[in-house]
N, C-alpha and C positions, 0 to 999 in steps of 0.2 A: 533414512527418510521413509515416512511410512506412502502407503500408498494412495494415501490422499491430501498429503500435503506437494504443493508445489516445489519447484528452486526456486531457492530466495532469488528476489531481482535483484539487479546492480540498480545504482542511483539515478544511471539512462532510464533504465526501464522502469523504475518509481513514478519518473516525471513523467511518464507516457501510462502509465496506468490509472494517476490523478486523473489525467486528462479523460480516459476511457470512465472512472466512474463519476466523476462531474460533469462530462458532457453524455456518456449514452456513447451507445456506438457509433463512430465515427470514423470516417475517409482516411487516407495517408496526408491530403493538404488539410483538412480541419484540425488533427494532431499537429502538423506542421505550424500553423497560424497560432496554435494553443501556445506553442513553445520556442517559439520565433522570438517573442518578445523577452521572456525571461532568461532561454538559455541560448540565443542563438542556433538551434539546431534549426537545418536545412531539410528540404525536402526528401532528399539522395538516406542522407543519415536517419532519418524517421522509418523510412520505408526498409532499410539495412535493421534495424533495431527491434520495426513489429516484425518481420520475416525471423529473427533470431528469436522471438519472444512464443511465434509460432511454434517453431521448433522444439521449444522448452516446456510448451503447454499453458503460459499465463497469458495468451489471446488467443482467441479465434476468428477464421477470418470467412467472412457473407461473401463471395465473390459471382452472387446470381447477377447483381446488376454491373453497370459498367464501371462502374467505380467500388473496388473491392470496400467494405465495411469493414473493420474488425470494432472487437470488442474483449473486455478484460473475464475469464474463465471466471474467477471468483468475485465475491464481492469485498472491496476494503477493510473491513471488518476484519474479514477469514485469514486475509493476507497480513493484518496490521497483527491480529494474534499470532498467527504463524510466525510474525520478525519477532516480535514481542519476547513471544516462548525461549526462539533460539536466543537471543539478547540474555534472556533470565540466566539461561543455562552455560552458556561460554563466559557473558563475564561476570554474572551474582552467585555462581554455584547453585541455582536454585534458588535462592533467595529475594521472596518478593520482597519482602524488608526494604533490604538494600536497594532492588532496585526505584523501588517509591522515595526513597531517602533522597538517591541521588538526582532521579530524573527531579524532584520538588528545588531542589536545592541549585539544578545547572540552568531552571530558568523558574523567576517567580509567578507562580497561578495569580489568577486575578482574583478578586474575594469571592465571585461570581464561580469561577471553578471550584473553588478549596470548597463551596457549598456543597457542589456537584459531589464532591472527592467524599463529603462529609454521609451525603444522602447514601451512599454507592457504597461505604463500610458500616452504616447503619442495616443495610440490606444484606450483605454478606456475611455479616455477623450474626443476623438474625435467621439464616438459610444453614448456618454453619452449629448450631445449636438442637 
């Protein structure tokens, strides 16, 4: 791992990462309320999860005021490439191909993406010449 890429997060700390770049920096109970509803997790567990995530370097935490802040080190983007890459390379061998193949195929784009998808290899194609 080089030395600007992060540790990959577990699936906990995915859901608590959403949270940090959809909402902005936020509380240990505002992450709590964020994730209360979809995954059940608990206040106790939230606050165990950013302290581990501390740890790892994918938050950092504002502790001027009374209620410590944290917030996600990278932006979504940085990190969705960063899974992305590892993805390509452990199960495509490298292989965007495949992996375009399969992620199209394990759920159907709307015609509205596949445009998206259409615009984005018209520009790559044209960057790549």
């Amino acid at each position: 791992m080089s030395k600007s890429e992060l540790p990959r997060p577990t699936e906990a700390e995915l859901a608590i990462l959403r949270v940090l770049w959809d909402r902005g920096p936020s509380t240990v109970r505002e992450v709590t309320d964020a994730l209360q509803e979809a995954r059940g997790t608990g206040y106790t567990t939230a606050l165990k999860l950013l302290q581990i995530m501390i740890d790892k370097g994918l938050v950092q935490r504002d502790d001027s005021a009374k209620s410590h802040v944290y917030e996600a080190v990278a932006a979504a983007e940085t990190t969705q490439r960063q899974l992305v890459s590892d993805l390509l390379e452990r199960a495509f061998g490298g292989s965007a191909h495949q992996l375009v193949l399969q992620a199209l195929s394990a759920k159907r784009a709307s015609s509205d993406e596949l445009a998206e998808i259409r615009v984005m290899l018209d520009e790559f194609e044209k960057k790549s010449k």
